[in-house]
LOFISE-133657 format. One line per field, with one value per residue (C-alpha): residue number from 0; x negated, y negated, z negated. Coordinates in nm, 3 decimals. Layout:
seq: NUM:...
xx: X:...
yy: Y:...
zz: Z:...
This chain:
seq: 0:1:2:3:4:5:6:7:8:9:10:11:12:13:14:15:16:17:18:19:20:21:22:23:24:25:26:27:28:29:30:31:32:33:34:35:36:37:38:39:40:41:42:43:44:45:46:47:48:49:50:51:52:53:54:55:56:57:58:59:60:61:62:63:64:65:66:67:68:69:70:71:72:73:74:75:76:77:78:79:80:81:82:83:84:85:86:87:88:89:90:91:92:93:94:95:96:97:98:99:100:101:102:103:104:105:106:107:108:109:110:111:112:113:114:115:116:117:118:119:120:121:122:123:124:125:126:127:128:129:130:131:132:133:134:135:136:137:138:139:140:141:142:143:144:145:146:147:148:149:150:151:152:153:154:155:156:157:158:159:160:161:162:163:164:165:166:167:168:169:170:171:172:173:174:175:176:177:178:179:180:181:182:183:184:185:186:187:188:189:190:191:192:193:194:195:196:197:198:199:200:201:202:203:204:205:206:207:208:209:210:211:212:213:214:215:216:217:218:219:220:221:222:223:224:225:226:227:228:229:230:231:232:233:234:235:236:237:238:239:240:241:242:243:244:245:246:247:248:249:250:251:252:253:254:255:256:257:258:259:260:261:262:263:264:265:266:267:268:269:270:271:272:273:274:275:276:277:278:279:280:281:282:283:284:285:286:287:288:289:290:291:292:293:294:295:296:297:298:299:300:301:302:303:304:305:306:307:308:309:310
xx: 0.000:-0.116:-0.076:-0.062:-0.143:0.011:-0.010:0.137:0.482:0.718:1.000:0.888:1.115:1.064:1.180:1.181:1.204:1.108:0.835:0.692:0.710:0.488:0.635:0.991:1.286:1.277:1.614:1.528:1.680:1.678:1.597:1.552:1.434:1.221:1.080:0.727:0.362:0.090:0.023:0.455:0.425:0.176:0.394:0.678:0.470:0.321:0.684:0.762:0.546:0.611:0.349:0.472:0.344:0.384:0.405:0.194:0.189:0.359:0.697:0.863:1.173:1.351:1.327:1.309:1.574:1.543:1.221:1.385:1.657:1.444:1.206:1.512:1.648:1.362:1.300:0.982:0.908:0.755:0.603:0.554:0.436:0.730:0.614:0.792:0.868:1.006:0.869:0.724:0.859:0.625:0.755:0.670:0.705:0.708:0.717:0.834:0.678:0.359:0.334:0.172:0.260:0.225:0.213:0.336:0.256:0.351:0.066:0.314:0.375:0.076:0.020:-0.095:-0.413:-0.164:-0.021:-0.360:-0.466:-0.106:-0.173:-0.537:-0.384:-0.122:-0.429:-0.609:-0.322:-0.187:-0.586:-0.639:-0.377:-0.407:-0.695:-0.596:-0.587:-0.440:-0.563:-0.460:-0.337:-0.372:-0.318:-0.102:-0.285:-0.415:-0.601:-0.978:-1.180:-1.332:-0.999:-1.027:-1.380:-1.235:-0.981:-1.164:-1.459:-1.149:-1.014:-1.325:-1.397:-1.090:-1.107:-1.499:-1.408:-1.096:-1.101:-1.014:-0.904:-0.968:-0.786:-0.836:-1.014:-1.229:-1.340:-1.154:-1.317:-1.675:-1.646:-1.436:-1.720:-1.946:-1.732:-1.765:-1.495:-1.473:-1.309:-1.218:-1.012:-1.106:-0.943:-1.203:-1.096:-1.203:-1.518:-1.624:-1.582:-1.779:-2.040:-2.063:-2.068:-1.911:-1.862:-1.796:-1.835:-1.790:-2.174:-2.164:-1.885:-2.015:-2.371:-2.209:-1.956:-2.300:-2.448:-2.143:-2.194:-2.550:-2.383:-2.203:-1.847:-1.787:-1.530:-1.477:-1.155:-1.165:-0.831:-0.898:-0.517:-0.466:-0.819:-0.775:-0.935:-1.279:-1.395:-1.732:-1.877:-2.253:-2.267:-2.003:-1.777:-1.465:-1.303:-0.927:-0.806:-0.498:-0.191:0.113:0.386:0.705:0.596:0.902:0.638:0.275:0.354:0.274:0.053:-0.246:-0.056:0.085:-0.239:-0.428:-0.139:-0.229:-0.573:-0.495:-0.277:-0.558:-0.754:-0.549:-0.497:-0.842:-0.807:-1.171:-1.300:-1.141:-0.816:-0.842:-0.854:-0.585:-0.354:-0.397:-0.365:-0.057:0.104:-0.001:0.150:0.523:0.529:0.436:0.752:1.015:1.108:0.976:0.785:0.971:0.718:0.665:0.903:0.783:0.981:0.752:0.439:0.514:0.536:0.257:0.043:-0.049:-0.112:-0.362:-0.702:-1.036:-1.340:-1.747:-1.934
yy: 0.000:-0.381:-0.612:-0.973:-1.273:-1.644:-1.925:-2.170:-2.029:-2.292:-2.307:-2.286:-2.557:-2.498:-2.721:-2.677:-2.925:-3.030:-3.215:-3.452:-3.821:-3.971:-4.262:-4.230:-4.045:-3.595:-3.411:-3.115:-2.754:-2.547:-2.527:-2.260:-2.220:-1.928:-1.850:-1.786:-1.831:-1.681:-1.366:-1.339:-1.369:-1.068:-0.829:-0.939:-0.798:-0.486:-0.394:-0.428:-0.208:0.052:-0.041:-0.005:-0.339:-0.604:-0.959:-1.148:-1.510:-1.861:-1.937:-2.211:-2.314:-2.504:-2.213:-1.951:-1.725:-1.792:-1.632:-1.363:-1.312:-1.305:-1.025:-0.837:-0.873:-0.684:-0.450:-0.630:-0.611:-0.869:-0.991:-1.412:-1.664:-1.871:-2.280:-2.591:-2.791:-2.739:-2.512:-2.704:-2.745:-2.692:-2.902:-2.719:-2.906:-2.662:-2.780:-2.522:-2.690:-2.714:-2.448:-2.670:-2.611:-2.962:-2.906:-3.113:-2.906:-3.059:-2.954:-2.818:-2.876:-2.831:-2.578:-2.536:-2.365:-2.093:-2.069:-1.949:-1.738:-1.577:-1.531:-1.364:-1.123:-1.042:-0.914:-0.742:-0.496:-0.464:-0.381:-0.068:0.129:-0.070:-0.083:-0.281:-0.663:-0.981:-1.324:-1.593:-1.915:-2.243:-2.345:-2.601:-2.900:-2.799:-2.512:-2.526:-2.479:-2.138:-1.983:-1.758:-1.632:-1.618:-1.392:-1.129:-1.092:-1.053:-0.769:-0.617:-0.601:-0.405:-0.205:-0.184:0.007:-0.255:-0.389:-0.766:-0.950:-1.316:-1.547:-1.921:-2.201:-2.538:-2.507:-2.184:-1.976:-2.075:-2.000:-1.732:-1.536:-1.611:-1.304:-1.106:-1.018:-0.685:-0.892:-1.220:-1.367:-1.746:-1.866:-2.027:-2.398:-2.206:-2.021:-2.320:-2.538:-2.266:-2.271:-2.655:-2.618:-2.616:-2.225:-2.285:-1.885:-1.535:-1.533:-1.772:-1.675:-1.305:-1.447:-1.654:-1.301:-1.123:-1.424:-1.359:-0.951:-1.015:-1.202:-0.919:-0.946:-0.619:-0.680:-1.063:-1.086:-1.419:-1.522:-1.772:-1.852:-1.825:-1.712:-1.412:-1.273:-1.090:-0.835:-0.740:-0.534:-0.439:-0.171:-0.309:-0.572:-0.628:-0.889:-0.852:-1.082:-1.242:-1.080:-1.219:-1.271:-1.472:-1.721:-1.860:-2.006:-2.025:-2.005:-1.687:-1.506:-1.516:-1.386:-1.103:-1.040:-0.996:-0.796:-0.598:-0.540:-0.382:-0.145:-0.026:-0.013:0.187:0.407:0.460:0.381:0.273:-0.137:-0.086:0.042:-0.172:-0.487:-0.343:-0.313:-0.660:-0.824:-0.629:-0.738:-1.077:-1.077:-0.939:-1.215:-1.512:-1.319:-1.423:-1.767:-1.914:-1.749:-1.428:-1.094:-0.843:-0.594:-0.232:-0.132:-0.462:-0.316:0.017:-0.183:-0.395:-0.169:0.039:-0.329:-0.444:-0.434:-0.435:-0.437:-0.428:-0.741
zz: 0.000:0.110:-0.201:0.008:-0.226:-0.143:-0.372:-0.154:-0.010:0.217:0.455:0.767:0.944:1.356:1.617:1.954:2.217:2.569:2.558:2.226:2.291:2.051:1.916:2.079:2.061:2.116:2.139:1.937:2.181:1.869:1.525:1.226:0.923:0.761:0.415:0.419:0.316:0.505:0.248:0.291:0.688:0.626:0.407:0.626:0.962:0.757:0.674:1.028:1.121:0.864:0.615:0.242:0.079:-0.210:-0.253:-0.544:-0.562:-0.677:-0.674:-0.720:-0.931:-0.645:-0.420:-0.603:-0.496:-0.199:-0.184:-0.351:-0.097:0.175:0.039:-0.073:0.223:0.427:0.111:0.032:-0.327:-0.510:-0.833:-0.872:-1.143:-1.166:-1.162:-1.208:-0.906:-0.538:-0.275:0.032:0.373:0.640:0.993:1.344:1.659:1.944:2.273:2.528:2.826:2.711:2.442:2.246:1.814:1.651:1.242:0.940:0.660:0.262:-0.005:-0.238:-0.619:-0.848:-1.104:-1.395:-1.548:-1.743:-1.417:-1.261:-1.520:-1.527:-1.150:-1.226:-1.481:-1.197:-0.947:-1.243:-1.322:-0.911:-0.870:-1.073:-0.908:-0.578:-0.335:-0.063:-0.104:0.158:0.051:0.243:0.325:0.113:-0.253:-0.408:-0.607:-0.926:-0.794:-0.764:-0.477:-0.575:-0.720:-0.401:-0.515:-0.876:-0.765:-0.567:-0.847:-1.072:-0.778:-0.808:-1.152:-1.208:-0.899:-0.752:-0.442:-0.372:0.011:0.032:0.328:0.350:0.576:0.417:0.551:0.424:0.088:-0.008:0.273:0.189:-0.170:-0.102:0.112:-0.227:-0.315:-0.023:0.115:0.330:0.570:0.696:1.022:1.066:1.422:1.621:1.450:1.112:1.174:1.374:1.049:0.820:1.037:1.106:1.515:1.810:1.942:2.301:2.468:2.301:2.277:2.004:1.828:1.816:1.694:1.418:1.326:1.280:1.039:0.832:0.829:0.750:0.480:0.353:0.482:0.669:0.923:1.128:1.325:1.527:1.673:1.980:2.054:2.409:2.512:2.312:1.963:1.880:1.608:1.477:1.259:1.186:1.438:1.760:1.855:2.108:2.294:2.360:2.651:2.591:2.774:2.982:2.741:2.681:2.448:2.215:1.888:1.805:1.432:1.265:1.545:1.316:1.025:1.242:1.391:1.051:0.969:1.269:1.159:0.852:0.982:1.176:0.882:0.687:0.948:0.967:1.322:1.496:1.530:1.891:1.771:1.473:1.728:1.936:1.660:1.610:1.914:2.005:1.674:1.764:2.076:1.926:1.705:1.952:2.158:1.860:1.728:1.459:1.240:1.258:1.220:1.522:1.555:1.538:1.916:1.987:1.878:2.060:2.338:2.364:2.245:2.559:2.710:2.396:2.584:2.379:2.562:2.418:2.325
């Protein structure tokens, strides 16, 4: 079972129109709202795919059931820290013409220090009869910078042969590798911010991937958005290209596609399959509005299409 962790969960609020005039007036075509959080999008796509997981995390008193609908809703159990305040609403502006996602994403309510070490005490019992961890997404104010790293030594301590996934950015994803993770999945944006340069070919991206194995992360899953995604590990590495597909949000994919990933993983599947797994659950999800998970018929599907070729 995949224990995801999100501190920060929202409403996803998606709009969908035309074309974005900056500055002017945009007739929005449709509109929905989801409850989410990054670690959520992942148990949400793991269930999906027929992968027994749990949710750990903040919640939020304004908010709170609904959270708790949701998960019951897709049989999703989970186990929270309750905290004062409202859970955030996250704005995405998706133009259909373009396919560009534009983002306005609220930090959240803050929390408290008993709130955090609530939270840590959470991970330390989950970790002694669970090996498989999801970290990802942001934190709400109040949380410090290396919570992420506090977290996984606290994983580990309690569990030393516990696999973590990573999926953070800024701050929280260079502290977090402090850690070492087993495995992290920066998008290009990301990685290209931990390493402080431009990554303009799959040359560079794949050098950078083996600075961070050398490191002593395990696994690197790069998602490049609509040029595709790479993986590398010490001993090989894959491109997948992207694929042909009828693109209704942006929101999500990265979530799904880490989701993906571990799927492969726990079905001891190999780096290619691993890779494959991902991108086809990557593509389901960019298939379905808002920030709705790929379907398992979905995965079937795209699947046989999910191409992953040497680096």
């Amino acid at each position: 079972m995949a224990v995801t962790v999100t501190l920060n969960p929202c409403f996803d609020r998606t709009l969908a129109v035309s074309g974005f005039h900056h500055g002017g007036v945009n007739r929005v075509l449709q509109s929905r709202q989801d409850m989410g959080g990054k670690g959520i999008n992942v148990s949400a796509a793991l269930k999906a795919l027929g992968l027994p997981t749990i949710c750990l995390g903040f919640h939020f008193e304004d908010g709170a059931e609904a959270l708790e609908n949701m998960l019951e809703s897709q049989n999703i159990p989970g186990d929270f820290v309750l905290c004062p305040g409202a859970v955030r609403v996250n704005t995405k502006i998706f133009e259909q013409d373009t396919g560009v996602m534009t983002e306005l994403n609220e930090r959240g309510a803050a929390v408290s220090r008993d709130r955090l070490e609530a939270l840590l005490e959470k991970a330390r019992a989950y970790a002694q009869t669970h090996p498989f961890f999801v970290i990802s997404g942001s934190v709400p104010p109040g949380t410090p910078a290396d919570f992420y790293q506090t977290l996984i030594k606290t994983i580990r301590e309690a569990n030393p042969a516990a696999f973590v996934a990573l999926d953070a950015e800024g701050s929280l994803l260079l502290n977090g590798l402090k850690a070492r993770p087993q495995m992290i999945k920066p998008n290009r944006f990301e990685l290209e911010s931990l390493v402080g340069t431009r990554l303009d070919s799959r040359a560079e991206i794949l050098q950078k991937c083996r600075e961070l194995i050398g490191e002593g992360v395990q696994l690197v899953c790069v998602s490049l958005g609509g040029d595709g995604a790479v993986i590398a590990s010490a001993e090989s590495a894959y491109f997948s290209p992207p694929m042909k597909l009828n693109v209704k949000s942006l929101h999500g994919a990265g979530d799904n596609m880490l989701a993906g990933a571990c799927k492969g993983i726990l079905e001891n599947r190999t780096l290619e399959d691993i890779l494959r797994c991902a991108a086809a659950a990557a593509a389901g999800s960019l298939e379905r509005e808002g920030t709705l998970p790929c379907r398992k018929q979905d995965f079937d599907r795209l699947y046989p299409l999910a191409r992953a070729e040497p680096l």
